[in-house]
N, C-alpha and C positions, 0 to 999 in steps of 0.2 A: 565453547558456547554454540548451541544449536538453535536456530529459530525457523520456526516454519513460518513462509508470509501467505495466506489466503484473501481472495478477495471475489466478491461478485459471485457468490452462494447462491443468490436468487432462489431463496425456497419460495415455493410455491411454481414456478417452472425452474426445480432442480432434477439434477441427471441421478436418476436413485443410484443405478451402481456407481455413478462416480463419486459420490458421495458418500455410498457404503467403502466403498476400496480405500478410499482417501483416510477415512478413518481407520481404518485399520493400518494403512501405509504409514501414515501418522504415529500409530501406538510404534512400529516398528522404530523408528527413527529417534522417538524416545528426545524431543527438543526442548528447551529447557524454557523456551516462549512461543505464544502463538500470535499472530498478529492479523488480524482481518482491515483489511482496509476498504470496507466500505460494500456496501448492497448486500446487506442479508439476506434481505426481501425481494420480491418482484413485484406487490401493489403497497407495500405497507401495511399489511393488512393483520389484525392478531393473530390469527392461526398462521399464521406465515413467520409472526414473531416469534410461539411460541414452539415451534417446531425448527426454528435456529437457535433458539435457547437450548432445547432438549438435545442439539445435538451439538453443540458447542460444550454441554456440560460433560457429554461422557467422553473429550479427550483428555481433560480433568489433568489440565495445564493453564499455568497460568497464561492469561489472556488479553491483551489490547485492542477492542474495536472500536473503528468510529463509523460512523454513520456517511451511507453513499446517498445521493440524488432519490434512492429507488426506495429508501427508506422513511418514506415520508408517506402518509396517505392517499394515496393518488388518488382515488373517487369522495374523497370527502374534503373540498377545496376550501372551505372555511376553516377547519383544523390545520391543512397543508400551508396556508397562509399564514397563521395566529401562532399555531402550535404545532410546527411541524415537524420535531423530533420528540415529541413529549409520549409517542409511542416506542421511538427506539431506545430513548434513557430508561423507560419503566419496567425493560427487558434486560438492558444491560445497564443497571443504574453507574455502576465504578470502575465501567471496562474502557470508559475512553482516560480515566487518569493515568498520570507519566509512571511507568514502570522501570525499578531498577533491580536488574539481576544479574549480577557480579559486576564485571566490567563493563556492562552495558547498560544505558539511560535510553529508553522509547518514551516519546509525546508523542501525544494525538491531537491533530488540528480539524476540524471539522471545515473544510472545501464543498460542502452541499447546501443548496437551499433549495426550501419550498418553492420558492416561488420565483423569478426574476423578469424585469422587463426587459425581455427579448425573446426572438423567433422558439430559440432551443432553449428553456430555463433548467435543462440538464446538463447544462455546461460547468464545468467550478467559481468558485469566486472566492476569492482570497481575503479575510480580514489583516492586513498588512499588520495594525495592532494589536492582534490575537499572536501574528507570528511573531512582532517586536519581544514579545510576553517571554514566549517560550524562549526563542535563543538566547535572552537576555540572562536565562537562567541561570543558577552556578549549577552544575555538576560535578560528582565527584573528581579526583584529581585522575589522571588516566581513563578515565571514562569514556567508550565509546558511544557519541549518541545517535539519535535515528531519530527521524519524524516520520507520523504515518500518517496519510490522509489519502483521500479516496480522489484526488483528480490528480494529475502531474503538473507541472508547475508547466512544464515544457513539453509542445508533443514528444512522445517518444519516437525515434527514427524509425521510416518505415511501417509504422504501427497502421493499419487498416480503418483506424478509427484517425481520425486526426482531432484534437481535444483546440478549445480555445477558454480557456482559464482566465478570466479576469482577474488581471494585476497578476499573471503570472510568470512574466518577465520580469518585472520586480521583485516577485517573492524568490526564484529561483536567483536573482543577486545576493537579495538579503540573507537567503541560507546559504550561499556560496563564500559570504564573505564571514559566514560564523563557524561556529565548533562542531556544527552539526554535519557529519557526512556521512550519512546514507537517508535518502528519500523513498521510504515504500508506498506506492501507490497501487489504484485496481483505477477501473470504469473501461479500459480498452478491451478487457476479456483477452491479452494477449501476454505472452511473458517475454520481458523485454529485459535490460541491463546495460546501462551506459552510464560513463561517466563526463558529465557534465562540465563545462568550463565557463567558467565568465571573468570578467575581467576582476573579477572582488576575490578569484578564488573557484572551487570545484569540489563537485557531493558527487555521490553514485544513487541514480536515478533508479527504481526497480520497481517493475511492474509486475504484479501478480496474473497468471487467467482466472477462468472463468470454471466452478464448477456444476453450471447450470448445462439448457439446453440451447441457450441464444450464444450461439459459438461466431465466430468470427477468422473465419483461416485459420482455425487452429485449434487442435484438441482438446478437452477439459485439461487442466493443469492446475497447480500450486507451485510454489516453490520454497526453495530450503536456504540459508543461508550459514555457511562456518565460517567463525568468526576466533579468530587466533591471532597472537602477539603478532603477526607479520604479515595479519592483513585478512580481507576477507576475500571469500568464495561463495559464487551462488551456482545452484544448481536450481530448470524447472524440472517436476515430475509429468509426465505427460501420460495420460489414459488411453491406453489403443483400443478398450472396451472390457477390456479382461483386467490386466494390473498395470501399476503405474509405474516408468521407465525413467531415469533419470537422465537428464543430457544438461551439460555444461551454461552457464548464461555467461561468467566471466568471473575473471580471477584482477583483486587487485592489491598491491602491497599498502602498507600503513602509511608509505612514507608519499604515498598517493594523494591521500586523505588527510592530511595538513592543513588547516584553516589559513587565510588571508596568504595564499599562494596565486599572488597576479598571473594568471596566466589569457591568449589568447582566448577568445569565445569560441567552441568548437564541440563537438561532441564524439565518443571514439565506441566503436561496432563492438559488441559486448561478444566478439569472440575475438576479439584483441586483447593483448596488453595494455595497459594503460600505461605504458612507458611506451609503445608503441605510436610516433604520431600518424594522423591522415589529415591528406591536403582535403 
């Protein structure tokens, strides 16, 4: 099983060749799901939508998106208030439902709002009963599952951005102590990969880049994940301007990924092992 994870497309300030190349990097790789987590857009705005749509449709895979911060109206604060995904559902009406393809089960939790009271309302927020929803789910028997949403529960280490997610110390317990392990996320524009620990248990956190032009220390990316009986592997693609390169994010076995496995709260550098500890 192949999955490409994209995140932070930002059409409207998207990088055209990196975005042509991508697609075509993409057709090569031939993945069996796609998964965007989040920022199609750059204002919200319909030709911004419908110019994500048109090119989401010619990878012509199936698809999982949910909706980023950046996806909401930004110059029309009435709608961004009221109705502030009713432009990105009307684009992709059935791309944030749960996807099952073979041994793999993806939900989409939607971590964006229009609107919040405070300084930065581009920060995530967590509906804890939206999450209760999903983990609570049954899944097939051997199922590997994934949640995607567009904020990370937890900053990711060393990321340039540092994220602060309402209630997302909570939610990263609450997925740690469930059946869910792996967390795809975007909004840092960085490609990250760690595996998370809390005391309920541990997921592998994975963050997409950006293939726009608001770059952040680091190249336009995507990344790929292989997912086999004994465990998974990510890889990001990174754009030098010309074609996209792949390099290592981190490798971790099944027996990793085990629900309600107490362990210390910690986090381990996504060019380790995760049998590998660090102090």
């Amino acid at each position: 099983m192949r999955i490409v994870q994209l995140a932070d497309l930002h059409f409207g300030t998207e990088d055209p060749r990196a975005i042509d190349a991508a697609a075509s990097r993409i057709s090569v790789l031939e993945p069996d799901v796609i998964v965007v987590s989040g920022d199609m857009t750059q204002r919200g705005k319909y030709r911004e939508f419908q110019a994500a749509r048109d090119w989401i449709d010619t990878l012509a895979r199936p698809t999982l998106i949910v909706p980023g911060n950046h996806d909401t109206p930004l110059l029309n604060v009435l709608s961004r208030a009221r109705r502030p995904f009713q432009r990105h559902h009307s684009y992709f009406p059935v791309r944030s439902d749960m996807l099952q393809i073979g041994d793999v089960s993806i939900d989409g939790l939607n971590t964006a709002r229009g609107w919040q009271a405070r300084s930065n309302w581009a920060e995530g927020s967590v509906r804890l009963d939206h999450l209760a929803d999903i983990v609570s789910r049954d899944a097939p028997a051997d199922s590997l599952r994934m949640l995607a949403c567009h904020h990370p529960f937890r900053s990711p280490t060393d990321a340039p951005l540092r994220t602060r997610t309402r209630r997302g110390a909570l939610a990263s317990e609450m997925l740690a102590a469930s059946d869910i392990a792996v967390l795809l996320t975007g909004h840092v524009h960085t490609p990250h990969a760690e595996l998370i620990r809390e005391a309920t248990g541990n997921y592998i956190a994975i963050s997409a880049g950006t293939l726009s032009t608001r770059l952040r220390n680091a190249l336009p990316a995507f990344n790929s994940l292989n997912v086999t009986t004994s465990g998974v592997s990510v890889e990001t693609h990174d754009f030098d301007g010309m074609v996209f390169k792949a390099r290592p994010l981190g490798r971790w076995r099944t027996s990793d990924l085990l629900p309600h496995a107490p362990t210390r709260s910690a986090t381990i550098s996504p060019f380790k092992r995760a049998s590998q500890p660090q102090d």
